[in-house]
C-alpha positions as CSV (number, residue, x, y, z in Angstrom):
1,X,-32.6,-33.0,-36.1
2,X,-36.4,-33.2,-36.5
3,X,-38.6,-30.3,-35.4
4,X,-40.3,-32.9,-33.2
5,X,-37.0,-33.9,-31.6
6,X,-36.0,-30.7,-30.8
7,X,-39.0,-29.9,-28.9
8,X,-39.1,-32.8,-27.1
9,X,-35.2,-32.4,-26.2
10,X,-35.9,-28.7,-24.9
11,X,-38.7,-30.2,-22.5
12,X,-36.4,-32.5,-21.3
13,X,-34.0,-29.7,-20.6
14,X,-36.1,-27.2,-19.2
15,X,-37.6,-30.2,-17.0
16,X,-34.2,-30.8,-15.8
17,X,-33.8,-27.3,-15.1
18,X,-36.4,-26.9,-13.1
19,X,-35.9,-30.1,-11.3
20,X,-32.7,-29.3,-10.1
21,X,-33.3,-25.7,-9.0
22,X,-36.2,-26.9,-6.6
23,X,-33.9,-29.4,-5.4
24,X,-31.0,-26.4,-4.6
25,X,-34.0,-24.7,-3.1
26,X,-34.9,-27.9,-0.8
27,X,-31.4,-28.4,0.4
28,X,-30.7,-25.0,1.2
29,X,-33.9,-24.5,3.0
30,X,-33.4,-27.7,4.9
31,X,-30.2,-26.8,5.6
32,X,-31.0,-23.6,7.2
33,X,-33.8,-25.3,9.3
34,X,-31.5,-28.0,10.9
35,X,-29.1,-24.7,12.4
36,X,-31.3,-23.4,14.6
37,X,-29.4,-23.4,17.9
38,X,-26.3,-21.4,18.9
39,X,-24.1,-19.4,16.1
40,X,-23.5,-22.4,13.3
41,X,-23.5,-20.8,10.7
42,X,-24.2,-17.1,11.3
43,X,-21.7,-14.4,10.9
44,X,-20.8,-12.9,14.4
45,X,-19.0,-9.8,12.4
46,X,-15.0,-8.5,13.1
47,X,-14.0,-5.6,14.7
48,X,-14.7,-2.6,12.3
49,X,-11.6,-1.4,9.9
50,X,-9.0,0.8,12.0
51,X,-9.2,4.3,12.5
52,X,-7.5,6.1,10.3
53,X,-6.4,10.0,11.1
54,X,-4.7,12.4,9.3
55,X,-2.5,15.7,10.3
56,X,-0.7,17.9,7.8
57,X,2.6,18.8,9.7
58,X,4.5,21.3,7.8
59,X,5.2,19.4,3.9
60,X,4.0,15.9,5.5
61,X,1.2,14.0,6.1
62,X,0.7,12.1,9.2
63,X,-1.4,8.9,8.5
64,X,-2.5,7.2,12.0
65,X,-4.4,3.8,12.3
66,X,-5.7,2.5,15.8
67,X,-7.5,-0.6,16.2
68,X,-8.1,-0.1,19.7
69,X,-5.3,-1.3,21.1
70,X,-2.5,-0.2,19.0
71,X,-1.9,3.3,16.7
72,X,1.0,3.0,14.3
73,X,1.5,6.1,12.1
74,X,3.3,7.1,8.8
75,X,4.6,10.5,7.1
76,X,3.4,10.3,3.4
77,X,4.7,12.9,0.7
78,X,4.4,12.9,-3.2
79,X,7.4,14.4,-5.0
80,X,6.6,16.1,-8.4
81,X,8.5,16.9,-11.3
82,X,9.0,20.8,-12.6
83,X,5.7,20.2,-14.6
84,X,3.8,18.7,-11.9
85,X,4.0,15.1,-13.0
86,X,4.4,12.8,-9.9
87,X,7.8,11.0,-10.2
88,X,8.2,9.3,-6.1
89,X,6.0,8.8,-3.5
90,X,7.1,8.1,0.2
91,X,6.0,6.7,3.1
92,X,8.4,6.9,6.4
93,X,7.4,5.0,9.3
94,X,9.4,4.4,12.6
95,X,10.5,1.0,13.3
96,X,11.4,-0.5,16.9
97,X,14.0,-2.9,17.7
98,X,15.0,-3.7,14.0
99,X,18.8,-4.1,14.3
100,X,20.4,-0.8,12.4
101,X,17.9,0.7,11.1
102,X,15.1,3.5,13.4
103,X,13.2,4.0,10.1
104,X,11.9,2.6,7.0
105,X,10.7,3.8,3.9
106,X,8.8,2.5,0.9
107,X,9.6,5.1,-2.0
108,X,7.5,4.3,-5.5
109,X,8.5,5.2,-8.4
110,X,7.0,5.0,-11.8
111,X,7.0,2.0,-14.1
112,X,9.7,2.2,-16.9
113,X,11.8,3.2,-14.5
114,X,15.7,1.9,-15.1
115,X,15.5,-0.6,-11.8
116,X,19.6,-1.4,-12.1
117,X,20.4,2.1,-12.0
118,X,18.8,2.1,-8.6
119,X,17.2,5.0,-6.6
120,X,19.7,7.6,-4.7
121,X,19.1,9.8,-2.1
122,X,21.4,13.1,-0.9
123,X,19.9,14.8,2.2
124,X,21.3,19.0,1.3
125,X,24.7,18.7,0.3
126,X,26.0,15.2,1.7
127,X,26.7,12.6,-0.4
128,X,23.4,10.5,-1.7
129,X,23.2,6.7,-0.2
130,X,22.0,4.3,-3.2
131,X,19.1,2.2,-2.4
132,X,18.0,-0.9,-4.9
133,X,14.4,-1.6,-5.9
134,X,12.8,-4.7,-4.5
135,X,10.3,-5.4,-7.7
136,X,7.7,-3.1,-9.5
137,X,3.6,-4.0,-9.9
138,X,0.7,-1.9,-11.5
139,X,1.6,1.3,-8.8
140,X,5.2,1.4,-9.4
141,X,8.4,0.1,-8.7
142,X,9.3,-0.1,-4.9
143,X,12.5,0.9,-3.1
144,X,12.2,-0.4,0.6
145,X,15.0,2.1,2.1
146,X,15.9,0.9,5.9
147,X,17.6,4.4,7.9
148,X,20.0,4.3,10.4
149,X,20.2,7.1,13.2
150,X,22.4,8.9,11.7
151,X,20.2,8.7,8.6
152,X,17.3,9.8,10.9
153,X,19.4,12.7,12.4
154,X,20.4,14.1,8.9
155,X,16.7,14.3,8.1
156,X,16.0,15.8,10.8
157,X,19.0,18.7,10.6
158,X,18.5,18.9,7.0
159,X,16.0,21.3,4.8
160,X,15.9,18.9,1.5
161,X,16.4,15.8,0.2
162,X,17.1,15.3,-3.8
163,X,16.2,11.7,-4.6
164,X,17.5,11.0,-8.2
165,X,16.1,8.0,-10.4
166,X,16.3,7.0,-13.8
167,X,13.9,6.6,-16.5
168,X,14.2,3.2,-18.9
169,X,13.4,4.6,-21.6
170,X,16.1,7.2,-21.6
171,X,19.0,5.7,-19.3
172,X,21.7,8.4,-19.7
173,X,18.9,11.4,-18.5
174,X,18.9,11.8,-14.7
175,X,15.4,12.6,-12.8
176,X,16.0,15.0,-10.0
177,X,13.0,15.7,-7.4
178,X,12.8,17.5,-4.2
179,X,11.6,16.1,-0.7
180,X,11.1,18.9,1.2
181,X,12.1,18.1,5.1
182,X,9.7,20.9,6.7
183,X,7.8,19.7,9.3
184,X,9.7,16.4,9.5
185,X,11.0,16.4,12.9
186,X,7.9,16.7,14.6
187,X,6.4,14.0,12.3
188,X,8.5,12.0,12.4
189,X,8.5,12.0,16.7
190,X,4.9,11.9,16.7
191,X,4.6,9.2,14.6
192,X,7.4,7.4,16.8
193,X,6.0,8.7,20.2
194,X,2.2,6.7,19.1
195,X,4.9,3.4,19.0
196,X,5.7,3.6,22.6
Protein backbone atom coordinates (compact mmCIF):
# COMPACT_ATOMS: atom_id res chain seq x y z
CA UNK A 1 0.00 0.00 0.00
CA UNK A 2 1.18 3.58 -0.98
CA UNK A 3 2.57 5.82 1.76
CA UNK A 4 -0.22 8.17 0.67
CA UNK A 5 -2.81 5.59 1.18
CA UNK A 6 -1.90 4.70 4.40
CA UNK A 7 -2.06 8.11 5.73
CA UNK A 8 -5.17 8.85 4.36
CA UNK A 9 -6.65 5.31 5.75
CA UNK A 10 -5.27 6.23 9.38
CA UNK A 11 -7.30 9.62 9.21
CA UNK A 12 -10.11 7.91 8.26
CA UNK A 13 -9.71 5.65 11.31
CA UNK A 14 -8.78 7.97 13.84
CA UNK A 15 -11.80 10.22 12.37
CA UNK A 16 -13.97 7.34 13.01
CA UNK A 17 -12.61 6.98 16.34
CA UNK A 18 -13.25 10.02 17.46
CA UNK A 19 -16.53 10.22 15.95
CA UNK A 20 -17.86 7.46 17.73
CA UNK A 21 -16.47 8.15 21.15
CA UNK A 22 -18.24 11.66 21.16
CA UNK A 23 -21.26 9.93 20.21
CA UNK A 24 -20.91 7.33 23.40
CA UNK A 25 -20.26 10.46 25.29
CA UNK A 26 -23.62 12.16 23.87
CA UNK A 27 -25.77 9.22 24.61
CA UNK A 28 -24.63 8.56 27.86
CA UNK A 29 -24.84 12.16 28.90
CA UNK A 30 -28.36 12.36 27.46
CA UNK A 31 -29.10 9.47 29.01
CA UNK A 32 -28.38 10.51 32.41
CA UNK A 33 -30.18 13.94 31.84
CA UNK A 34 -33.60 12.28 30.84
CA UNK A 35 -33.52 10.29 34.70
CA UNK A 36 -33.88 12.98 36.75
CA UNK A 37 -36.88 12.05 38.83
CA UNK A 38 -37.25 9.36 41.46
CA UNK A 39 -34.53 6.31 41.82
CA UNK A 40 -34.27 5.03 37.88
CA UNK A 41 -31.38 4.27 37.67
CA UNK A 42 -29.49 4.96 40.97
CA UNK A 43 -28.25 2.31 43.15
CA UNK A 44 -30.31 2.40 46.55
CA UNK A 45 -27.46 -0.04 48.13
CA UNK A 46 -28.30 -3.78 50.12
CA UNK A 47 -28.05 -4.33 53.48
CA UNK A 48 -24.28 -4.50 54.48
CA UNK A 49 -22.54 -8.24 54.57
CA UNK A 50 -23.57 -10.25 57.86
CA UNK A 51 -21.83 -10.03 60.98
CA UNK A 52 -19.59 -12.36 61.39
CA UNK A 53 -18.23 -13.38 65.20
CA UNK A 54 -15.79 -15.65 66.32
CA UNK A 55 -15.26 -17.60 69.80
CA UNK A 56 -12.52 -20.10 70.42
CA UNK A 57 -14.32 -22.78 72.66
CA UNK A 58 -11.92 -25.31 73.90
CA UNK A 59 -10.23 -27.02 70.24
CA UNK A 60 -13.18 -25.20 68.14
CA UNK A 61 -13.92 -22.30 66.60
CA UNK A 62 -17.37 -20.84 66.79
CA UNK A 63 -18.13 -18.88 63.46
CA UNK A 64 -21.50 -16.76 63.89
CA UNK A 65 -23.23 -14.65 61.02
CA UNK A 66 -26.35 -12.32 61.88
CA UNK A 67 -28.00 -10.35 59.27
CA UNK A 68 -30.22 -8.86 61.61
CA UNK A 69 -32.69 -11.04 61.83
CA UNK A 70 -31.24 -14.39 61.87
CA UNK A 71 -27.58 -15.77 63.50
CA UNK A 72 -26.67 -19.19 62.28
CA UNK A 73 -23.30 -20.49 63.63
CA UNK A 74 -20.61 -23.18 62.74
CA UNK A 75 -17.69 -25.04 64.72
CA UNK A 76 -14.59 -25.04 62.36
CA UNK A 77 -11.35 -27.09 63.12
CA UNK A 78 -8.27 -27.99 60.87
CA UNK A 79 -6.81 -31.45 61.44
CA UNK A 80 -2.95 -31.74 60.78
CA UNK A 81 -0.81 -34.39 59.99
CA UNK A 82 2.38 -35.39 62.46
CA UNK A 83 4.44 -32.81 60.41
CA UNK A 84 1.94 -30.10 60.56
CA UNK A 85 0.63 -30.53 57.06
CA UNK A 86 -3.19 -29.89 56.97
CA UNK A 87 -4.91 -33.13 55.75
CA UNK A 88 -9.11 -32.26 56.77
CA UNK A 89 -10.87 -29.34 57.56
CA UNK A 90 -14.36 -29.32 59.21
CA UNK A 91 -17.17 -27.41 59.60
CA UNK A 92 -20.20 -28.75 61.93
CA UNK A 93 -23.31 -26.91 61.92
CA UNK A 94 -26.75 -27.81 63.61
CA UNK A 95 -29.54 -28.48 61.38
CA UNK A 96 -33.38 -28.26 62.27
CA UNK A 97 -36.10 -30.38 61.14
CA UNK A 98 -33.96 -32.36 58.58
CA UNK A 99 -35.43 -35.89 58.89
CA UNK A 100 -32.45 -38.15 60.68
CA UNK A 101 -29.92 -36.17 60.83
CA UNK A 102 -29.33 -33.00 64.02
CA UNK A 103 -25.96 -32.13 62.32
CA UNK A 104 -24.09 -31.71 59.26
CA UNK A 105 -20.69 -31.50 58.31
CA UNK A 106 -18.60 -30.48 55.33
CA UNK A 107 -15.11 -32.20 55.85
CA UNK A 108 -12.33 -31.16 52.92
CA UNK A 109 -9.79 -33.00 52.16
CA UNK A 110 -6.92 -32.55 49.91
CA UNK A 111 -6.90 -33.06 46.12
CA UNK A 112 -5.36 -36.54 45.06
CA UNK A 113 -7.13 -37.86 47.53
CA UNK A 114 -8.45 -41.71 46.65
CA UNK A 115 -12.37 -40.44 46.46
CA UNK A 116 -13.72 -44.36 46.16
CA UNK A 117 -11.95 -45.31 49.22
CA UNK A 118 -14.14 -42.80 50.95
CA UNK A 119 -13.64 -40.80 54.18
CA UNK A 120 -14.20 -42.78 57.76
CA UNK A 121 -14.73 -41.53 60.84
CA UNK A 122 -14.33 -43.54 64.56
CA UNK A 123 -15.35 -41.35 67.50
CA UNK A 124 -12.57 -43.07 70.62
CA UNK A 125 -12.88 -46.68 70.26
CA UNK A 126 -16.36 -47.34 68.41
CA UNK A 127 -16.42 -48.47 65.13
CA UNK A 128 -15.77 -45.58 62.30
CA UNK A 129 -19.11 -44.76 60.01
CA UNK A 130 -17.87 -44.42 56.24
CA UNK A 131 -18.91 -41.33 54.54
CA UNK A 132 -18.48 -40.83 50.48
CA UNK A 133 -17.26 -37.64 48.88
CA UNK A 134 -19.70 -35.52 46.97
CA UNK A 135 -16.98 -34.08 44.24
CA UNK A 136 -13.61 -32.23 44.67
CA UNK A 137 -12.75 -28.40 43.22
CA UNK A 138 -9.57 -26.18 43.66
CA UNK A 139 -9.99 -26.42 47.85
CA UNK A 140 -10.40 -29.97 48.13
CA UNK A 141 -12.56 -32.74 47.86
CA UNK A 142 -15.83 -32.55 49.94
CA UNK A 143 -17.50 -35.14 52.20
CA UNK A 144 -21.03 -33.72 53.21
CA UNK A 145 -21.36 -36.05 56.50
CA UNK A 146 -25.28 -35.81 57.85
CA UNK A 147 -25.21 -36.99 62.04
CA UNK A 148 -27.80 -38.56 63.69
CA UNK A 149 -28.40 -38.07 67.51
CA UNK A 150 -26.75 -40.67 68.45
CA UNK A 151 -23.93 -39.47 66.28
CA UNK A 152 -24.28 -36.09 68.06
CA UNK A 153 -24.35 -37.83 71.53
CA UNK A 154 -21.05 -39.80 70.79
CA UNK A 155 -19.36 -36.53 70.07
CA UNK A 156 -20.36 -35.15 72.67
CA UNK A 157 -19.37 -38.16 75.32
CA UNK A 158 -16.31 -38.82 73.34
CA UNK A 159 -12.58 -37.08 73.76
CA UNK A 160 -11.41 -37.84 69.96
CA UNK A 161 -12.32 -38.64 66.70
CA UNK A 162 -9.73 -40.39 64.10
CA UNK A 163 -10.92 -39.59 60.66
CA UNK A 164 -8.97 -41.87 58.20
CA UNK A 165 -8.57 -40.98 54.34
CA UNK A 166 -6.63 -42.14 51.54
CA UNK A 167 -4.20 -40.59 49.43
CA UNK A 168 -4.42 -41.45 45.33
CA UNK A 169 -1.24 -41.51 44.83
CA UNK A 170 -0.49 -44.22 47.30
CA UNK A 171 -3.83 -46.26 47.79
CA UNK A 172 -2.63 -49.10 50.11
CA UNK A 173 -1.18 -46.15 52.84
CA UNK A 174 -3.86 -45.06 55.30
CA UNK A 175 -3.94 -41.18 56.63
CA UNK A 176 -4.87 -41.13 60.23
CA UNK A 177 -5.62 -37.57 61.84
CA UNK A 178 -7.09 -36.52 65.11
CA UNK A 179 -10.23 -34.24 65.80
CA UNK A 180 -9.89 -33.34 69.11
CA UNK A 181 -13.63 -33.15 70.78
CA UNK A 182 -12.68 -30.53 73.64
CA UNK A 183 -14.87 -27.89 73.92
CA UNK A 184 -17.41 -29.49 71.60
CA UNK A 185 -20.41 -29.78 73.68
CA UNK A 186 -20.72 -26.30 74.47
CA UNK A 187 -20.07 -25.46 70.78
CA UNK A 188 -21.88 -27.32 69.55
CA UNK A 189 -25.22 -26.09 71.99
CA UNK A 190 -24.32 -22.64 71.39
CA UNK A 191 -24.22 -22.83 68.00
CA UNK A 192 -27.68 -24.86 68.18
CA UNK A 193 -29.17 -22.54 70.96
CA UNK A 194 -28.46 -19.13 68.16
CA UNK A 195 -31.04 -21.57 65.81
CA UNK A 196 -33.89 -21.32 68.08
Amino acid sequence: MPAKDKTSLDNNVKKLFSLTASALVALSTSAFAQETTGDQGLSLGTPAAPTVTQEVIGDWTLNCRSNGERESCELFQLLTQADGAPAVAVTLFPVAGQGQAVAGANMIAPLETLLTAQLSIAVDENLPRVYPFAFCNANGCLSRVGLTQEDLDSYKAGGAATISIVPAAQPDRLVQVQMSLKGFTKAFDTAMSKLQ
